[in-house]
N, C-alpha and C positions, 0 to 999 in steps of 0.2 A: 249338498248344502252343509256348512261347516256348523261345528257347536255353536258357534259365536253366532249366528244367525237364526239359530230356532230356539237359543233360550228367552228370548224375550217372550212366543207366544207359548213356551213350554212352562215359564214360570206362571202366565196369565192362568191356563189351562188347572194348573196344581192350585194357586190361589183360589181359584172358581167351586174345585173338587171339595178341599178344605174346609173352604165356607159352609159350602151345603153341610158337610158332615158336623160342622162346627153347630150348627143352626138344630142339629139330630140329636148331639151330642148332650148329657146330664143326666141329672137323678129322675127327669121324666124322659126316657127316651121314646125320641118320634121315627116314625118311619120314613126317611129321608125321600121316599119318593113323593110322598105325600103333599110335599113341598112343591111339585109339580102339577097338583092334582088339589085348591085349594079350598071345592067342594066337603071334602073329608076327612077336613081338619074339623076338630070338636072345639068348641068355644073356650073349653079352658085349655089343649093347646094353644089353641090362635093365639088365648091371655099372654102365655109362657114363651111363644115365636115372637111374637110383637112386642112385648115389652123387657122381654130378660135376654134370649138370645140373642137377636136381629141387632140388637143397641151394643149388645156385648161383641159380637163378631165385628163390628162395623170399627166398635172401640179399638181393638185387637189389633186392626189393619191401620187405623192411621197412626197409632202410636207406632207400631211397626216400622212404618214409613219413614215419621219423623226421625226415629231416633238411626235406622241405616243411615237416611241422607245425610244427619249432621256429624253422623262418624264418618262416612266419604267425605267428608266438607273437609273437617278436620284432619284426616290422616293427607290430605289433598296439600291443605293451607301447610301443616307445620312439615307435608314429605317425611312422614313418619307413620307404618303399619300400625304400631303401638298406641298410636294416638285417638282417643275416645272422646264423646259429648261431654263427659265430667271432666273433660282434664282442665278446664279454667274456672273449675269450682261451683259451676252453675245448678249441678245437683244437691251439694252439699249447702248451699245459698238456698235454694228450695226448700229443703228437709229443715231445714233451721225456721223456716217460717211459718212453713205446716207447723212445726212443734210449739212456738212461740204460741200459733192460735189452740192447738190445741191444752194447752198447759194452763197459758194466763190470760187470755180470750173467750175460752169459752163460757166461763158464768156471763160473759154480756150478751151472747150472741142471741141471748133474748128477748134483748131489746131490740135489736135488729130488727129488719122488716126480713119477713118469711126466706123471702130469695135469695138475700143476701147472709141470713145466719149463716142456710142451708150450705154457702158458698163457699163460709169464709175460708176456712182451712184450704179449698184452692186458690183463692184471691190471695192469702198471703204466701203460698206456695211460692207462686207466681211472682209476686214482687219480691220475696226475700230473694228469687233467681236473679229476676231482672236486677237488684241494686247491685248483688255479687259480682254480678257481669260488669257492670260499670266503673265496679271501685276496682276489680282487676283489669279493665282496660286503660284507665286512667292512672294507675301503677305501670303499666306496660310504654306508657307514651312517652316518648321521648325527641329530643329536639328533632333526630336525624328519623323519627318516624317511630312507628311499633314495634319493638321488640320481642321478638316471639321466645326468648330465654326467659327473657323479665316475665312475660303473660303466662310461660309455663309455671314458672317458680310462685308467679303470684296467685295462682289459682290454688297450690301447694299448698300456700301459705294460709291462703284465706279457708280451703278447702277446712284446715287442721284447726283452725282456730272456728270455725263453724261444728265441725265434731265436737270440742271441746265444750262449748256452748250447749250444745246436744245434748249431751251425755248429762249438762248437770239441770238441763230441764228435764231427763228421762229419770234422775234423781228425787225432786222435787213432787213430780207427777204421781197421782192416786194410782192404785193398781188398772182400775179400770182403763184410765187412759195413757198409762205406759202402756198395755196391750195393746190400744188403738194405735198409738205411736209405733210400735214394736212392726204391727202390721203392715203399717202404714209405707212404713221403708223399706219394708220385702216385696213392696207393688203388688196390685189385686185389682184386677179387672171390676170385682165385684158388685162394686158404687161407681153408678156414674147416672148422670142427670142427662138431661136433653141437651140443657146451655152446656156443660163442659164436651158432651160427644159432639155438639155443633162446630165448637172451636176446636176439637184437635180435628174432625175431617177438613174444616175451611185451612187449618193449618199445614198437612198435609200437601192439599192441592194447590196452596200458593206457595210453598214452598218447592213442590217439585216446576212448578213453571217460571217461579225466578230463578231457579238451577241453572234451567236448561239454558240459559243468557249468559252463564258465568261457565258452561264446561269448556271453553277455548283458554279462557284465562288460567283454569285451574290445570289444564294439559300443559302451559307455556309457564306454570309458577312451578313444573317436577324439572325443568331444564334447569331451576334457580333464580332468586331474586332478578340479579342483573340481568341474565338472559330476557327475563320476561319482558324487564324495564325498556331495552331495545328493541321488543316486539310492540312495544307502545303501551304499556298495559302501568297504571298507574296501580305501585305491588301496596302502596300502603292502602289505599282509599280501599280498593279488592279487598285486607285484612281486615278493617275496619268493619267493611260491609256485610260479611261473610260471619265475621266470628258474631256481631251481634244479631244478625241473621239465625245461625244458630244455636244461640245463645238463647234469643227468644221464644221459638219452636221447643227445643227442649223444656226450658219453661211451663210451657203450655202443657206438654204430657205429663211431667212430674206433677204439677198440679191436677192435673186429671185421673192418674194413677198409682203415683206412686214415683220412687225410683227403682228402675229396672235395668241391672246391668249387661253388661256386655254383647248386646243386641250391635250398640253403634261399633261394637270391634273387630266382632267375627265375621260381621258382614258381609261389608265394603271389601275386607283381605279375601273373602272366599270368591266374590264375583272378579275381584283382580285377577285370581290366579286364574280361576276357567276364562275369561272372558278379557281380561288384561287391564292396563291403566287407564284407556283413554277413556274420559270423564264422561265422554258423549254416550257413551253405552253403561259406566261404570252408575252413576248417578239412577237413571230409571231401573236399572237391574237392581242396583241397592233395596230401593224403596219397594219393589216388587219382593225379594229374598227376605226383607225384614219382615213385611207382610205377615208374609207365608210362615216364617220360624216362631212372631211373638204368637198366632193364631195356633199353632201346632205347639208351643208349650204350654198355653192357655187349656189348652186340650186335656193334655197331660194334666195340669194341674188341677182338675173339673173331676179324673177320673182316677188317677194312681191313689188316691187315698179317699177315695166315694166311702159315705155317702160325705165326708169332710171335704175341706177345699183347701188345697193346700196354693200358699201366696206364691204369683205366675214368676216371681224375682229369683225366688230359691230353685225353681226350674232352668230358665232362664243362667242362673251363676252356676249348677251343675253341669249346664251341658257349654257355658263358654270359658268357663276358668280350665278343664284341660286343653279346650282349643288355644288357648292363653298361654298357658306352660311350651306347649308344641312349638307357639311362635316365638317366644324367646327361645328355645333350644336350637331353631331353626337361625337366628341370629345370630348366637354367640359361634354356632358352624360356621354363618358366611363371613364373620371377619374376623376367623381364623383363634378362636379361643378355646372351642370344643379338645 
């Protein structure tokens, strides 16, 4: 039985492992077998299982998920390893809108009804993503169809003029809540509510099953546009579909977490290289591998600086920005610049 064949139930296996130890794992450490045995858990574990771990590790894994698949999505659509969730500006649209409520929103969230104060800074998350997403697709559109130079350059654009915006609402901001801001953009599992962990798993599982509909097209769009176009595959409608696809999904976790990078990069190129291109396998390996690594630096982040927490983003950017350096060095070798 070849690698290609037993990583699916080898990564299932290691997801499972992690979990448990994840659920073990903190300033109250549990005895992981105990988890098996739930007679002998004491009532204020069970508190500390059920409402801080179980919600956290669950977190962990569908953010995981989303953000692999949307980086397979993407390095798929544009035929480019380099290519990430952020690259059409949808994180940097997010972070502007978190900051936006956190900045000049929050003395109203007052007034608000409970649920929805409690929300808001994900609710504008979430739409400062989604509008990003829109005004850089509708810069990208063009007569002859979608432009994916334009959609790169305009994500670029908007991404820099979103920092920009950023920086001078982190100016304006009281000390108290540039920290929260500060934190906010290094991602932290830490907060998260019922309603937001409900949408990123529902988010998660519908996106990995309208995946699995699009892995044929996204095998037939690495042959190139035209190729595809002659296998029947309508290349723009698939771009449209995909990027705000997405587009949306990520969305959904940065409002739920944060921004946390380089999960959607290292991914999708690590399951390539063991496991290879085709989508069909590339896609669920993804979601499974992202799992597994946001859960495993969540980990880290819980315990390399106990009894502090240090934010899962700044783990997360240590362990994928040298993977990041290696792949451009690995490129500039294969078209002969090294």
């Amino acid at each position: 039985m070849n690698t290609r064949t037993t990583l699916l139930p080898l990564l299932l296996g290691l997801l499972l492992i992690t979990g448990l130890t994840s659920l073990a794992t903190g300033p109250m450490a549990l005895d992981i077998f105990k988890l098996f045995t739930p007679s002998l858990i004491s009532p204020t574990e069970q508190l500390v299982l059920l409402h801080i771990r179980l919600p956290r590790t669950l977190l962990c894994i569908g953010v995981g998920a989303i953000l692999a698949l949307c980086g397979a999505v993407m390095q798929g659509l544009f035929r480019n390893p380099l290519a990430d969730p952020g690259i059409i500006g949808v994180s940097s649209g997010a972070a502007l809108g978190a900051a936006l409520s956190m900045v000049l929103l929050a003395p109203f969230s007052v007034l608000l009804p409970a649920w929805l104060g409690a929300s808001l800074t994900s609710l504008m998350a979430f739409g400062g993503g989604l509008i990003t997403t829109l005004v850089v697709y509708q810069l990208a559109r063009t007569t002859q169809g979608t432009s994916v130079s334009i959609l790169l350059l305009a994500g670029v654009a908007i991404g820099a003029l979103s920092g920009g915006i950023l920086g001078l609402l982190n100016y304006l901001a009281d000390d108290q809540t540039l920290r929260d801001l500060t934190l906010w953009q290094m991602g932290s599992m830490a907060k998260s509510d019922p309603f937001q962990l409900g949408l990123v798993c529902a988010t998660a599982a519908v996106l990995v099953l309208l995946l699995r509909g699009h892995a044929h097209s996204l095998n037939a769009l690495a042959l190139g546009e035209a190729e595809a176009s002659h296998l029947g595959i309508d290349v723009q409608r698939l771009k449209r579909k995909l990027v705000l696809m997405a587009a949306l999904a990520v969305g959904v976790s940065v409002a739920a977490v944060g921004i946390i990078g380089f999960v959607g990069l290292v991914v999708p190129h690590l399951v390539r290289l063991i496991a290879g291109p085709d989508h069909r396998r590339l896609l669920p390996l993804s979601a499974l591998l992202g799992a597994w690594l946001l859960l495993l630096a969540d980990m880290l982040a819980r315990t390399v600086a106990a009894p502090a927490e240090m934010p899962v983003g700044i783990v997360t950017a240590l362990l994928g920005a040298p993977f990041f350096l290696w792949l451009l060095l690995k490129q500039k070798r294969g078209i002969g610049l090294a």
